[in-house]
C-alpha positions as CSV (number, residue, x, y, z in Angstrom):
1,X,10.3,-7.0,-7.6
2,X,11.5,-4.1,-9.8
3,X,11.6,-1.8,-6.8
4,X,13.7,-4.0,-4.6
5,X,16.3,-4.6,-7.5
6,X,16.6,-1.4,-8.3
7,X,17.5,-0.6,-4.1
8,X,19.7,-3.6,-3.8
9,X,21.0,-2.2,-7.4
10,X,22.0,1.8,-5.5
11,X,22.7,0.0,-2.2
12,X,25.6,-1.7,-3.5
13,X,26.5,1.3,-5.1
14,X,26.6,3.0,-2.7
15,X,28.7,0.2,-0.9
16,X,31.5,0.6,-3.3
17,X,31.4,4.4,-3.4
18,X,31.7,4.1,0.2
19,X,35.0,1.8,-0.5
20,X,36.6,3.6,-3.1
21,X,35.7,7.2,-1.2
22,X,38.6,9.5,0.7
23,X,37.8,9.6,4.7
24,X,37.1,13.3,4.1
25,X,34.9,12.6,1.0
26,X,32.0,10.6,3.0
27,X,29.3,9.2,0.6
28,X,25.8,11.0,1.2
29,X,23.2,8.4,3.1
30,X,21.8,5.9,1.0
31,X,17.9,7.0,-0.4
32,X,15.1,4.8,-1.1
33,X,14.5,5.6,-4.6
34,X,10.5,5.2,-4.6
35,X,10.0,7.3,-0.9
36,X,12.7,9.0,-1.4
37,X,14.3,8.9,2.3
38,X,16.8,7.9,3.8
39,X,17.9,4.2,4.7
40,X,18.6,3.4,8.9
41,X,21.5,0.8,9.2
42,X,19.0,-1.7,9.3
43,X,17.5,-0.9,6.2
44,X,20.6,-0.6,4.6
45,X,22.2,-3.9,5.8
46,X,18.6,-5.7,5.3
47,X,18.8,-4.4,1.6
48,X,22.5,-5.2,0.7
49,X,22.1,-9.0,0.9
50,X,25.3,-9.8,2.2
51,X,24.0,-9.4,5.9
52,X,21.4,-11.9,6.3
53,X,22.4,-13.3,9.5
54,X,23.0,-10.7,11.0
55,X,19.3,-9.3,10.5
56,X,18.0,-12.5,11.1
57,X,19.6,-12.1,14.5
58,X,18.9,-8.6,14.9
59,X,15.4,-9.3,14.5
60,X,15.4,-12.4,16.9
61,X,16.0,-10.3,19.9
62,X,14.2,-7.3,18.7
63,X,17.5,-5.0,18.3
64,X,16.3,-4.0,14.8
65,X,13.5,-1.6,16.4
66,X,16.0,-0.3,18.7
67,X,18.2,0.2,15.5
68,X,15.7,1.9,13.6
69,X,15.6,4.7,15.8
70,X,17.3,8.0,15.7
71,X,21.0,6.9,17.0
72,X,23.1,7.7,15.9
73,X,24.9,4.5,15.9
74,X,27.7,2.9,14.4
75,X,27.7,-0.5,13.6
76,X,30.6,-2.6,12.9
77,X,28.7,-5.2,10.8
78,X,30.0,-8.7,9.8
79,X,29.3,-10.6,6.4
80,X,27.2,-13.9,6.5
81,X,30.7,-15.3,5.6
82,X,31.9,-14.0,8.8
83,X,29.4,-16.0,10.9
84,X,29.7,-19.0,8.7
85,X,33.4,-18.8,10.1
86,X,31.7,-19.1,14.1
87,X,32.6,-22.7,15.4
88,X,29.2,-25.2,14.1
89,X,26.4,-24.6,16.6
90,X,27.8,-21.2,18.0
91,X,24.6,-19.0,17.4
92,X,22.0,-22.2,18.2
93,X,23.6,-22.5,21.3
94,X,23.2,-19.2,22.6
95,X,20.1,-18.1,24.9
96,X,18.4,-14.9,23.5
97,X,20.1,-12.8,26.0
98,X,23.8,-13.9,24.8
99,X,22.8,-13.5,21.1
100,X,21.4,-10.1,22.0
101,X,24.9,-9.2,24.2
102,X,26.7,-10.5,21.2
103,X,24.9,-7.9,18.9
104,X,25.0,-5.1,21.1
105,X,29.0,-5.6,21.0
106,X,29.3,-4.4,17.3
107,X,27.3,-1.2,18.3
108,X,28.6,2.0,19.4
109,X,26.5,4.9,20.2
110,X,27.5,7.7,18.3
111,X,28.7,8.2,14.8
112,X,32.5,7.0,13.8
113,X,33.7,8.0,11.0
114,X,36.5,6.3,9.4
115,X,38.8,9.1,9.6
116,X,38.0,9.6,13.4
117,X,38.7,5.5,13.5
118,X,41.9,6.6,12.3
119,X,42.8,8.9,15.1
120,X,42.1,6.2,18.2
121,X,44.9,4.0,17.5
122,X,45.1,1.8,20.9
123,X,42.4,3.2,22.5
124,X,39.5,1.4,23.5
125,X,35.5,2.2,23.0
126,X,32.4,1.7,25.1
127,X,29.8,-0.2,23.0
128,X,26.1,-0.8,23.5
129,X,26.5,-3.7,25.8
130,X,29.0,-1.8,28.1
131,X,32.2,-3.3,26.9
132,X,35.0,-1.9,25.3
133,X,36.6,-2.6,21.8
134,X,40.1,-1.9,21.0
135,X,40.8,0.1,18.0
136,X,43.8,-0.6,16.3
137,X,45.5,0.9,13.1
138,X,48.3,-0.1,10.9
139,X,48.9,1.9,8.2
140,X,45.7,2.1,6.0
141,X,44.6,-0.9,8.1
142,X,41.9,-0.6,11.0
143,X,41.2,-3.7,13.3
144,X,38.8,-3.6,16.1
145,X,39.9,-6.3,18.6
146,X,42.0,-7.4,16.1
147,X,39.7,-8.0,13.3
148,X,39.9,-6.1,10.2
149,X,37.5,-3.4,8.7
150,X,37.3,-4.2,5.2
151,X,34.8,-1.4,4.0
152,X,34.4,1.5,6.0
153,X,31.1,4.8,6.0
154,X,28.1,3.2,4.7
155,X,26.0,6.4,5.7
156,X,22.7,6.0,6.6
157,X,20.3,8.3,7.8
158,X,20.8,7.0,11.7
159,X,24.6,6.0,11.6
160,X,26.7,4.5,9.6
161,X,28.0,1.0,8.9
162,X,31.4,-0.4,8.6
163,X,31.9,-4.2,7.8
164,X,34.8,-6.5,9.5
165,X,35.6,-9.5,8.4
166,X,35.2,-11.6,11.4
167,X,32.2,-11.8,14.2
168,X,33.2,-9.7,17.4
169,X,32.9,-12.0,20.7
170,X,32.4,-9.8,24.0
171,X,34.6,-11.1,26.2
172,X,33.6,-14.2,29.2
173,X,31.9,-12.9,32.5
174,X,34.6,-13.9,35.0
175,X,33.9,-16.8,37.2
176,X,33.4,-16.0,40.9
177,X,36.8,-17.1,41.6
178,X,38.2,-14.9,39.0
179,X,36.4,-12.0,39.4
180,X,37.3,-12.1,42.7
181,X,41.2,-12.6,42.4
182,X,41.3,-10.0,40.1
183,X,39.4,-7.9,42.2
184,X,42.1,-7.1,45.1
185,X,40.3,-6.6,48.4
186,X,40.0,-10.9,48.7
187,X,43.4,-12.2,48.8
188,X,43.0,-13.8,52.0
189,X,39.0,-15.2,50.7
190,X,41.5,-16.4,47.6
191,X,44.0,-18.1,48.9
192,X,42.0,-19.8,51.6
193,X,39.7,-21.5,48.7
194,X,42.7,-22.3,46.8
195,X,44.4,-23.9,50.2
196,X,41.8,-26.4,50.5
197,X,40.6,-26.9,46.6
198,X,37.5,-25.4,46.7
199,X,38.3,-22.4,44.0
200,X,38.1,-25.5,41.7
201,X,34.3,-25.8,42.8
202,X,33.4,-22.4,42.9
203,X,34.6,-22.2,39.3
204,X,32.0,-24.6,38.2
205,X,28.6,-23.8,36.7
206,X,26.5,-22.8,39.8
207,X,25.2,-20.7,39.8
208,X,26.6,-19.5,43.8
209,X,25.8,-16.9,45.7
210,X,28.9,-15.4,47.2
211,X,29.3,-13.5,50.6
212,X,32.7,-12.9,50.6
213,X,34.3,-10.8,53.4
214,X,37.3,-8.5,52.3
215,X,40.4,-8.8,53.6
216,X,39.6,-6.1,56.3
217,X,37.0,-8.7,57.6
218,X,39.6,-11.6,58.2
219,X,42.7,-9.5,59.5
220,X,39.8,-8.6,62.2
221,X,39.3,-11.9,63.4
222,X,41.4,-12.8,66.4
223,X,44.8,-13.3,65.9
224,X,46.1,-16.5,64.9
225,X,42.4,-17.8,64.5
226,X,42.9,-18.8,60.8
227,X,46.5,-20.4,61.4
228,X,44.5,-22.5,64.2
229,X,41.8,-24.3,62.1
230,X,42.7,-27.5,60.9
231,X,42.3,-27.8,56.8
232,X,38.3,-29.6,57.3
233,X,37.5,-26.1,59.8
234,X,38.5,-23.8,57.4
235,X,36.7,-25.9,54.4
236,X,33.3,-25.4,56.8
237,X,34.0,-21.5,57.5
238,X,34.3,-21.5,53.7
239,X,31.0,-23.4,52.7
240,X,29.4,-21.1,55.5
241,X,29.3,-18.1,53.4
242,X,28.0,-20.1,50.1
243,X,24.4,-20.4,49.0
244,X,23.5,-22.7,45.9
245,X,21.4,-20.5,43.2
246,X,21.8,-16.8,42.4
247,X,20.3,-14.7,45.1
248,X,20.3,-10.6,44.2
249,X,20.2,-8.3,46.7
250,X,16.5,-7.7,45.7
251,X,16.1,-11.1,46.7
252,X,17.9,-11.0,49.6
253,X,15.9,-8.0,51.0
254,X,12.9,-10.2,50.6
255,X,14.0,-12.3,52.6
256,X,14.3,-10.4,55.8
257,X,13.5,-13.0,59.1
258,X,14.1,-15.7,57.3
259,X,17.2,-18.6,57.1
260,X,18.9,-19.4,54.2
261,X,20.7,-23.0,53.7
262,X,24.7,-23.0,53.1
263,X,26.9,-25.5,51.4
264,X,27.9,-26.4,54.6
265,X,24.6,-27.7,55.3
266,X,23.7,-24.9,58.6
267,X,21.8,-22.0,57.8
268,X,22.5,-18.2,58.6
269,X,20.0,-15.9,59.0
270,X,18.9,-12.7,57.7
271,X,18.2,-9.5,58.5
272,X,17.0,-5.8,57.3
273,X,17.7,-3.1,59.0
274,X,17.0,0.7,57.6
275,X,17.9,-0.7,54.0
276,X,20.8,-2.7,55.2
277,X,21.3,-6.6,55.1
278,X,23.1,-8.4,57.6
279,X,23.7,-11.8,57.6
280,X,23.9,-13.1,60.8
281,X,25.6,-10.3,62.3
282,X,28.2,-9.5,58.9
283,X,26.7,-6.3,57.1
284,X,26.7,-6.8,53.1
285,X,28.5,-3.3,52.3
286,X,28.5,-4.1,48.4
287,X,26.0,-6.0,46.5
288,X,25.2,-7.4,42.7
289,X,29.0,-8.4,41.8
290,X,27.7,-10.5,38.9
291,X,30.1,-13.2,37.6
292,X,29.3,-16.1,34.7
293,X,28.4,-18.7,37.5
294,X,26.2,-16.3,40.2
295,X,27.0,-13.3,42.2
296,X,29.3,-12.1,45.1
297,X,28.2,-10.0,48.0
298,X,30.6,-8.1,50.1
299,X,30.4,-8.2,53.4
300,X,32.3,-6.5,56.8
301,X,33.2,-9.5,58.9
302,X,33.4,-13.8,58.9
303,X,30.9,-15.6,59.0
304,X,31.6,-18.4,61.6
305,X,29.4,-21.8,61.6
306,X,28.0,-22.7,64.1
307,X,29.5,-25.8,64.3
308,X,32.6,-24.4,64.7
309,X,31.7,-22.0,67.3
310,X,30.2,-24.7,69.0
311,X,33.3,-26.7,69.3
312,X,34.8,-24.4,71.4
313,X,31.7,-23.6,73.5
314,X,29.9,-26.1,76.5
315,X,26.3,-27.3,75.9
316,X,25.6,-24.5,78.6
317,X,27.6,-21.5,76.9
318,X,25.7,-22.0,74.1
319,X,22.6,-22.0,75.7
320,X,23.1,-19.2,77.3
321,X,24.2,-17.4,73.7
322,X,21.3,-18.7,72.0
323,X,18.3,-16.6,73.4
324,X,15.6,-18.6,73.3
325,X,16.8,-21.1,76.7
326,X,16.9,-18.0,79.3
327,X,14.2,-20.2,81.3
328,X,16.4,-24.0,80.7
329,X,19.7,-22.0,82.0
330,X,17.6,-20.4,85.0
331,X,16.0,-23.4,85.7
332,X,19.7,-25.3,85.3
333,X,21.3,-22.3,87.0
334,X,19.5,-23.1,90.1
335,X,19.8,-26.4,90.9
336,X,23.6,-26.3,90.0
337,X,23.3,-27.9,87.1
338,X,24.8,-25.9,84.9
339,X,28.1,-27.1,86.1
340,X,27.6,-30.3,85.6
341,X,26.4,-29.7,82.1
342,X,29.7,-27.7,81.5
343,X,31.7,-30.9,82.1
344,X,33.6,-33.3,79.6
345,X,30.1,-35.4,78.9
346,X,29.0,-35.9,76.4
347,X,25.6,-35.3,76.9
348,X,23.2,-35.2,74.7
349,X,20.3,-32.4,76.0
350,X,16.8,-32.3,74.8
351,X,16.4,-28.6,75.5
352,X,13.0,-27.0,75.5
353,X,12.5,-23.8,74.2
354,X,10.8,-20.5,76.2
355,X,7.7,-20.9,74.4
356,X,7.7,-24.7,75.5
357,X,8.3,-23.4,79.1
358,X,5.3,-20.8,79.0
359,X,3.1,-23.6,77.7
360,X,3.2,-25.2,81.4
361,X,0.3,-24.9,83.6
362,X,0.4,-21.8,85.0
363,X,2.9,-21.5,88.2
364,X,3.9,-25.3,87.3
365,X,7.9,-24.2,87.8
366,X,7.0,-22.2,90.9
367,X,5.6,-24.8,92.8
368,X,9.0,-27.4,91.7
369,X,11.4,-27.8,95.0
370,X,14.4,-27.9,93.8
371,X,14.8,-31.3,93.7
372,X,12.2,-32.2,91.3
373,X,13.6,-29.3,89.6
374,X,16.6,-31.0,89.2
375,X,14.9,-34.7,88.3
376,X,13.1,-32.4,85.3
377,X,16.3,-31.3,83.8
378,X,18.2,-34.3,84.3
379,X,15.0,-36.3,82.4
380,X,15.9,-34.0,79.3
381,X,19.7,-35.5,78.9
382,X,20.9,-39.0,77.6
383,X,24.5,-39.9,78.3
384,X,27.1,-39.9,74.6
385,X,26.5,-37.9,72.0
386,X,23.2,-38.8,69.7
387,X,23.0,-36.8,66.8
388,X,19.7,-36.7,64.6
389,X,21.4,-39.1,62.3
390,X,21.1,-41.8,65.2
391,X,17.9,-40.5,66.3
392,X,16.5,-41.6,63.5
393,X,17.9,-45.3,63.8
394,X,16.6,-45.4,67.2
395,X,12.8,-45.3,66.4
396,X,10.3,-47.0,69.1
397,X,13.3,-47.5,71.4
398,X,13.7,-46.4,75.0
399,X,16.7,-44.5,76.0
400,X,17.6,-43.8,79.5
401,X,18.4,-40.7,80.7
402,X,20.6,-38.9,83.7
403,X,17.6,-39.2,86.2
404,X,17.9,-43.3,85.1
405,X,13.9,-43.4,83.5
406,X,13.4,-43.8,80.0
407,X,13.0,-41.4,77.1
408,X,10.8,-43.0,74.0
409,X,11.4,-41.8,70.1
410,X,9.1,-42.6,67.9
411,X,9.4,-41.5,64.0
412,X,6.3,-40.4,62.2
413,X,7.2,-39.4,58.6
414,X,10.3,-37.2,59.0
415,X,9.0,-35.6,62.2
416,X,11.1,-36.9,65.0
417,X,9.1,-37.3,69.0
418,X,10.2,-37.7,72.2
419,X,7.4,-38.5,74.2
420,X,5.5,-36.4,72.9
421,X,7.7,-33.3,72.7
422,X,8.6,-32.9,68.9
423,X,12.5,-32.5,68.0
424,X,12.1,-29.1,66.1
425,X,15.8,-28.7,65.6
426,X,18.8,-30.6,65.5
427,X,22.2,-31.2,66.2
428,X,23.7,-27.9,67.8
429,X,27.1,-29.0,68.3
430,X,29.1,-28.3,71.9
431,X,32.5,-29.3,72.7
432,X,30.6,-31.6,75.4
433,X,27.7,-33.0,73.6
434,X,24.7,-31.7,71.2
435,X,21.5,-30.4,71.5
436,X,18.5,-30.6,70.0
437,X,15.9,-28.3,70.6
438,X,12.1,-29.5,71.7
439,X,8.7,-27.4,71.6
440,X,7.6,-29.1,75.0
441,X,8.8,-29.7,78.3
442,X,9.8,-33.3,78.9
443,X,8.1,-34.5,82.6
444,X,9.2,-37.6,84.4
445,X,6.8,-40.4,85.1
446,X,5.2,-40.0,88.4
């Protein structure tokens, strides 16, 4: 008991010897009397009394060990009145990491003296946490973001300490939105979310991830493409380039081969090539902008939906586009069918895959004449357009098709059958129809 009143005793001596000292006359670091070494700024403010929460917190998120080491630092320190002043509930309500970014934001990594404070009048200073204070002076008067230093060089033996009178708040992460506005390369990204309302959601909590292509990327879509979407189209191309949840490129690199889910409700894919990402066929060229509701990622062109693609694009076209058909556009190619299938319609095609091709007998197709070709295909497409959404309703019904014999769809949990060809996915939109994509080959009934 006697040795820790006597250090509280020469700590707040040396607290007001520090006050009443010139800026040239710097007090010499406070000693504990029975070791006889100096104090760190934890020490110090841990002895005084007057710092309590601010220990309390330092200790919380284990910046007191970093704070005992060899610095130096300088430490612009608030009272336990200065946090009592914090709106009720500020501190509970913050996570460790914001109580930690909070702390960090009083810390600068050298040594400050008060007569070099006195020297950076308007100029700002990189702290601990990576954000600037502004240093202000009025006469004998030094405010740091506008709040006052009330006693300035408390030496210790790893910085030194100078108190303010009010807690220092690092200033809010940006929103997505805001960050980026501010940011200059998305004015065209900007004002489209603020033409159809959605800046309003992507200023909500989130967290988002953001692929945002720069203005280079729109001016490089075809001209007058923007001007020709209707206020829903460019709402979808917009929702097209958001995922829910914060995805880092870390994660993202992870996730090479796969598909990722939009707000839109279609999925992109993507890719890693070399080290790069693309998504679909868009390269991210920056990564990691981190924002207070989840992260933007820069990318090189537009991301279209394919949706919207397909509205402009026959049940054929897209076929043909896709990749995995080559043997359905042959095979409809052939019998002339692909004409038809490029009509008004709408048609609704059942459309089996490659793979569901190759899993034919062997030398099945080969040994078709082109009329029973032609009664296949025609057995794979319903007159009108069905999407999944009426699938669904249709379980255990019989649906005619163009070749005039029925189709049957059964429902088994959320798997969706016709005949016995599972629906593996659904609703690719055409300007003529839909398709959805089978892993067998339909065959007629003999």
């Amino acid at each position: 008991m006697q040795r820790r009143w006597m250090v509280t005793v020469l700590v707040g001596l040396a607290i007001v010897l520090a006050a009443c000292a010139s800026a040239t006359e710097a007090p010499p670091p406070v000693v504990d009397p029975e070791v006889e070494e100096p104090m760190t700024v934890v020490d110090i403010a841990a002895a005084d009394g007057r710092f309590s929460t601010l220990v309390g917190a330092l200790q919380a998120t284990n910046l007191d060990e970093a704070l005992y080491g060899e610095g130096p630092f300088t430490v612009f320190a608030p009272t336990d009145d200065a946090f009592a002043q914090l709106p009720e509930g500020t501190l509970d309500a913050l996570s460790n990491e914001e109580l930690s970014n909070v702390l960090l934001y009083h810390v600068l990594s050298d040594e400050v003296m008060a007569e070099q404070v006195l020297g950076l009048d308007g100029q700002r200073v990189p702290t601990l946490l990576g954000e600037e204070l502004s240093i202000g002076v009025n006469g004998s008067v030094v405010t740091i973001n506008g709040i006052q230093v009330i006693i300035t060089d408390i030496i210790a033996s790893n910085g030194v300490i100078h108190v303010i009178e009010q807690v220092l708040l690092p200033p809010a992460e940006p929103t997505i939105v805001e960050l980026a506005a501010a940011d200059g390369r998305f004015s065209t990204l900007v004002g489209a979310l603020q033409a159809t309302g959605l800046d309003e959601a992507l200023s909500g909590d989130g967290p988002f991830t953001v692929f945002a292509p720069t203005d280079d990327a729109f001016a490089a879509l075809p001209e007058g493409t923007l001007e020709g979407l209707t206020e829903e189209q460019l709402s979808n191309v917009l929702l097209y380039h958001v995922i829910s949840g914060e995805v880092m490129a870390a994660d993202a690199i992870a996730l090479d081969g796969m598909s990722a889910e939009t707000l839109l409700g279609e999925s992109f894919n993507i890719r890693v090539e070399d080290g790069s990402v693309f998504i679909n066929d868009a390269q991210v060229i920056i990564t990691d902008l981190a924002a207070s509701n989840g992260v933007i990622h820069v990318i090189d062109s537009v991301l279209l939906p394919p949706s919207l693609a397909g509205e402009s694009r026959s049940i054929v076209e897209i076929a043909v586009e896709d990749g995995r058909f080559t043997t359905l556009v042959g095979a409809l190619q052939t019998t002339g069918l692909d004409d038809a299938l490029s009509g008004e319609g709408p048609f609704t095609v059942f459309a089996p895959t490659d793979d569901a091709f190759a899993a034919l007998p062997a030398g099945t197709l080969e040994s078709l004449s082109e009329a029973e070709l032609t009664n296949i295909l025609l057995y794979h497409v319903v007159d009108g357009a069905v999407l999944a959404a009426d699938v669904v309703g249709l379980d255990g019904e019989t649906v005619e098709t163009l070749l005039g014999e029925g189709i049957t769809i059964r429902i088994e949990g959320e798997n969706v059958f016709i005949n016995e060809a599972q629906v593996i996915i659904t609703d690719i939109e055409a300007s003529n129809g839909v398709i959805h994509v089978i892993d067998s080959v339909l065959l007629p009934p003999q």
